[in-house]
LUMMITI-665106 format. One record per residue (C-alpha): x, y, z. Coordinates in steps of 0.5 Angstrom, whole numbers, plus 500, padded with zeros to 3 digits. Layout:
# residues N
XYZ ...
This chain:
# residues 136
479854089 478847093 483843098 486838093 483830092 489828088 497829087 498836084 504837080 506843084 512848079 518850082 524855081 530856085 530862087 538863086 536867079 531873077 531876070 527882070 527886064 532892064 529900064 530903057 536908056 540903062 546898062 548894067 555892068 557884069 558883077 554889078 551891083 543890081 536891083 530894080 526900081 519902084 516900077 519892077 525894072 533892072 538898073 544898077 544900084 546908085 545912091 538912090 532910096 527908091 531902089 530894091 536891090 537884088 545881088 549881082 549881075 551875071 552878065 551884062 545888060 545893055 539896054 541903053 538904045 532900047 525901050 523898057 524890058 527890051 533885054 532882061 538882066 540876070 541877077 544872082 542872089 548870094 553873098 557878094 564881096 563889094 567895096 567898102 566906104 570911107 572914113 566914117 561911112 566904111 563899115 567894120 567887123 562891128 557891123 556884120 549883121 547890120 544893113 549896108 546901103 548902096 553907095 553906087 553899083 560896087 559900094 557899099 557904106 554903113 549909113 544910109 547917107 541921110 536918107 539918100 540909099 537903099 539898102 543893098 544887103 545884111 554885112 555877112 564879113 568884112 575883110 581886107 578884100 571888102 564887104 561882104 554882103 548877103 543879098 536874098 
């Protein structure tokens, strides 16, 4: 391409939204925890290290008689409130900054349990209600 003449009508997204197309045999609960795997399919976050996570599902996705992107999943980033882990894995106000790794698709822990998680977000508070993390 050349550098531009005229105006150019550049097309644009928020960015608040993504709506990837689910993994087959998968269902995603509404205000799940949410990300996609190495091939860019939807699945709720588990203790998993292949996974990238992408925020909150806005809805459910219910995929599990369907084959591969048969149903898309709406996926908000933003700051989420999530359980917090136990014992020596919760996380505190000592950690707001630091990584919170996906325990399962509501839980979030402060260690990435011996390279068994994927990262689920920066700790943005942590609260009597939970964590709070922000997923971007």
């Amino acid at each position: 391409m050349v550098a531009l003449t005229a105006p150019r009508k550049t097309v644009s997204r928020s960015g608040d939204i993504r709506e990837p197309g689910v993994k087959a045999a998968t269902k995603i609960w509404q205000g799940s925890m949410a990300g996609v795997g190495a091939d860019g399919l939807a699945v709720p976050m588990t203790a998993a290290t292949t996974l990238k996570c992408l925020g909150r599902a806005e809805e459910t996705a219910d995929n599990s008689a369907g084959a591969d992107s048969a149903v898309r999943c709406r996926i908000s980033t933003g700051i989420f409130c999530w359980a917090n882990s136990t014992s020596t894995d919760a996380l505190t106000r000592a950690d707001i900054g630091a990584t919170a790794y996906a325990a399962d698709d509501q839980t979030v822990a402060k260690t990435n349990g011996t390279n068994t998680r994927s990262a689920a977000g920066v700790v943005f508070d942590v609260t009597s209600e939970g964590v709070w993390v922000k997923h971007s």
